[in-house]
Structure formats: C-alpha cells, structure tokens
C-alpha positions in Angstrom: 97.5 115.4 75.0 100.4 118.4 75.8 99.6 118.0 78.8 100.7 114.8 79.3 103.8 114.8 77.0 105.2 118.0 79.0 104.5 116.3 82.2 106.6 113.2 80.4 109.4 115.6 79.5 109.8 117.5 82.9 109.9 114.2 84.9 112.7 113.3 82.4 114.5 116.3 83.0 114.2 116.0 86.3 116.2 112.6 86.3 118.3 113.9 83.6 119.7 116.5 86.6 119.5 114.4 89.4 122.2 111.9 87.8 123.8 114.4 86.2 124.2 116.4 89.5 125.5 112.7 91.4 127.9 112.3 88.8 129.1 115.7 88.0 129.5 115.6 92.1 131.9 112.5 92.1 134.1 113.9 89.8 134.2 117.6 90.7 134.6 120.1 93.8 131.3 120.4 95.3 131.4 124.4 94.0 131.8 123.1 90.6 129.7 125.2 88.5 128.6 122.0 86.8 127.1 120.9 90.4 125.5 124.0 90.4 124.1 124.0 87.6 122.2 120.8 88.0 121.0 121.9 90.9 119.5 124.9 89.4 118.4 122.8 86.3 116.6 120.6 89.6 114.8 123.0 90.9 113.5 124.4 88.1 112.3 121.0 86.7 110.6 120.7 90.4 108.9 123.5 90.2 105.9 122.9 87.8 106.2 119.2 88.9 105.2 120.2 92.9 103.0 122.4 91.3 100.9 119.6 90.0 101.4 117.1 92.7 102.6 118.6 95.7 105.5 116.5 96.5 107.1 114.5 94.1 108.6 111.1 94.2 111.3 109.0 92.1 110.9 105.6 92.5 112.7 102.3 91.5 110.5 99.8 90.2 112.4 96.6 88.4 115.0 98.3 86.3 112.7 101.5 85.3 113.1 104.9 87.5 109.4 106.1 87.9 108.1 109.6 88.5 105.1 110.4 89.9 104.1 107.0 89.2 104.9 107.0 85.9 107.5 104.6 84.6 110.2 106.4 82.2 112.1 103.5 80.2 113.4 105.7 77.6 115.2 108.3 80.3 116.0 104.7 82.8 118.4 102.8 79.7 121.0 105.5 79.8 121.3 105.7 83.6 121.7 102.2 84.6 124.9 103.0 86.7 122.6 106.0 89.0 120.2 102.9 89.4 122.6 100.9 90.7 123.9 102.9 92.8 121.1 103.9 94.7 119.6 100.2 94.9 122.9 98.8 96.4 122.4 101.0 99.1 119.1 100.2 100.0 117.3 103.3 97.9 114.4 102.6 95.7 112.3 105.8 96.4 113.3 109.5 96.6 111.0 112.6 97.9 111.2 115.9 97.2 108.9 118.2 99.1 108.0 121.7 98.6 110.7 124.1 100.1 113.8 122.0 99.2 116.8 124.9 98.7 119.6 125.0 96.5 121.8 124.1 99.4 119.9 121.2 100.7 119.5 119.2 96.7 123.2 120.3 96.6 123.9 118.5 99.4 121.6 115.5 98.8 123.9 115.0 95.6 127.0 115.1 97.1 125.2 112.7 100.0 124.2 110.3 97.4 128.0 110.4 95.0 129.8 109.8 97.9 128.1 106.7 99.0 130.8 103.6 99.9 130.3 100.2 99.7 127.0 98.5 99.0 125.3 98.7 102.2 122.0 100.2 103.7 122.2 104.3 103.9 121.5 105.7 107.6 117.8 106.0 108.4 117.8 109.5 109.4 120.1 112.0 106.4 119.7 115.3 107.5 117.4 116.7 104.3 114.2 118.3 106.0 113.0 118.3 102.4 114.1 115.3 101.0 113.4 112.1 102.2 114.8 108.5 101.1 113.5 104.8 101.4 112.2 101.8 100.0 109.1 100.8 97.6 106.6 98.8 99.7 105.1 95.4 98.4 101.8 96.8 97.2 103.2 99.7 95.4 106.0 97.4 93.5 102.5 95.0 92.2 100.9 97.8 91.4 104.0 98.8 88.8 102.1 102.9 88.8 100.2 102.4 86.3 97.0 102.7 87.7 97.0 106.4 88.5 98.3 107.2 84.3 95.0 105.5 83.1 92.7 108.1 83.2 95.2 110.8 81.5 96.3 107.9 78.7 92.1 107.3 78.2 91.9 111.2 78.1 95.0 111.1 75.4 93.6 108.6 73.6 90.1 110.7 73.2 92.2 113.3 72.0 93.6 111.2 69.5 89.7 110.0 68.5 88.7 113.4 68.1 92.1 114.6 66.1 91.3 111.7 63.5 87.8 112.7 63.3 88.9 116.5 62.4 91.3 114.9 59.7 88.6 113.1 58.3 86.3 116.1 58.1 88.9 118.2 56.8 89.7 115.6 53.9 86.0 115.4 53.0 85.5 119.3 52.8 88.9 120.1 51.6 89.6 117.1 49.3 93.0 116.6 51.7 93.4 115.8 55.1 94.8 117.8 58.1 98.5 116.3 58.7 99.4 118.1 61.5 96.6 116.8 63.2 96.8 113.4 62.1 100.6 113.7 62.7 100.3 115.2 66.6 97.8 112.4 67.8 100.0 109.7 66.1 103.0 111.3 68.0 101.0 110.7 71.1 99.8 107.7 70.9 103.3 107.2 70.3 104.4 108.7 72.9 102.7 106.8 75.5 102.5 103.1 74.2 106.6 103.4 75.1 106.5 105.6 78.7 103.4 103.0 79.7 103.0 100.1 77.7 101.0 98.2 81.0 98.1 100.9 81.4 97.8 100.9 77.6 97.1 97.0 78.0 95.3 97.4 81.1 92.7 99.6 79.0 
C-alpha cells in the first residue's frame, strides 16, 4: 500500500517542479535560484521514479496530467494554465530519460516558458534526454488505467488483510487496532480519487 501512495506522491512532486520550474522561468532570469531550485527538486523527484520504470513519461490525457500512466486529478486542478500551455502548442506527452542533466531540464524549462503563440513546437528540440510529442489514439482510449490495476488489486488485499488484523485484535483485545483500520481506509482513499476508472474497471 506505501508503495503505491509514495509512488503517487513523487509523480506529484514531479509535476509540482516541472510547472513550478516553467513558471518561475517566465518571470525570472534563467540563473534565478528559484529555476534552480526546481530543477534540483526535478531531478531528485526523477530519480526513484526512473529507478522504477526506466524512463518516465507525463502525459495529457482530457484535462488530467498523467504520470507513468497514472492519472493525478488532485495535482492537474491547480495547474490548469501549465496544461494549457503545453496543449496549445501541440504537447500532450513529455519523456524524461535516464541521464537528463541539470543543464539540459534547465533548459527544457526555459524552452517550454518561452513558447509564443499557440502553434505546433519544432519537431526536433535539442534535449538528447528529453523528448516531446503527442498521445496516440489507442493510448488516449485506454485513459492508463490498465497498467494501475494490478497495484490497486494488490492495495485493495492490503486493505482486506488490515481489516482482518483489526478484527482479530478487537476480538482478543476487546478494542480494535485503529491505526490499521485508519491506514487501509486512507488508502483506499487514496486511490478511489488518483484512479476512479481502474477501481470501476475491477
């Protein structure tokens, strides 16, 4: 069940510095220290992230950004004017691969806060680590929810076997184990609002 909440949290972050970074870069110098420090904060959040799946990808699917194919609707309501951005210019899926330096993300940023009018971004940006483009048809039916099944069937065990060790522990005890109960409600929480459709889909 942590393991799927951190993931959750991280993939925030991660757009949580991305937009930060684009906007900090439209208003400020580019050695800002508050561009740098989104760009460290980037990074960092990449790190366990490519860890897990190699490369990792930000995608654009109706209104929701999506991370590793997982849609975030809580993180995607408070940067409606990042979405925006990058679908009036044609961008609905970002790559980062392993090996992306401070310099390049930095520059990415500044790349992406500096865009002009609606309009279609050049084919080739010169990021050897980070690459742009589109959603295909198949993936935008698909909505990503397909791959988060198994780890929301494996949080909802988890949650199966919490209740059952409340349960026990109100029968032997006379009261039952909150923090349990409490942590697998959380969860369950948790993931009816980052993926309502594989929870239906289950």
């Amino acid at each position: 069940m942590s393991d799927v909440l951190n993931r959750i949290a991280q993939s925030e972050e991660l757009l949580r510095r991305l937009a930060s970074g684009v906007r900090a870069a439209q208003l400020y110098a580019a050695d800002h220290p508050l561009v740098g420090r989104n760009v460290e904060g980037l990074l960092a959040t990449l790190k366990p992230l490519q860890q897990q799946f190699g490369s990792v990808t930000i995608g654009i699917v109706g209104g929701d950004l999506v991370v590793a194919d997982t849609p975030l609707p809580k993180a995607s309501a408070g940067m409606g004017e990042f979405i925006k951005r990058l679908k009036d210019h044609g961008i609905e899926r970002i790559v980062f691969e392993r090996g992306a330096t401070a310099d390049e993300a930095q520059r990415f940023m500044l790349a992406v806060a500096t865009l002009g009018p609606k309009g279609q971004v050049a084919a080739a940006w010169d990021f050897p680590h980070i690459r742009v483009g589109q959603i295909t048809s198949e993936e935008r039916r698909s909505d990503g929810s397909g791959s988060d099944m198994g780890a929301i069937r494996q949080l909802y065990s988890n949650a199966v076997q919490a209740a059952e060790v409340a349960w026990e522990s109100a029968e032997v005890e006379g009261r039952p184990d909150l923090p349990t109960a409490l942590q697998a409600v959380e969860g369950l929480s948790e993931a009816v609002t980052q993926n309502r459709t594989a929870l239906v889909a289950l």
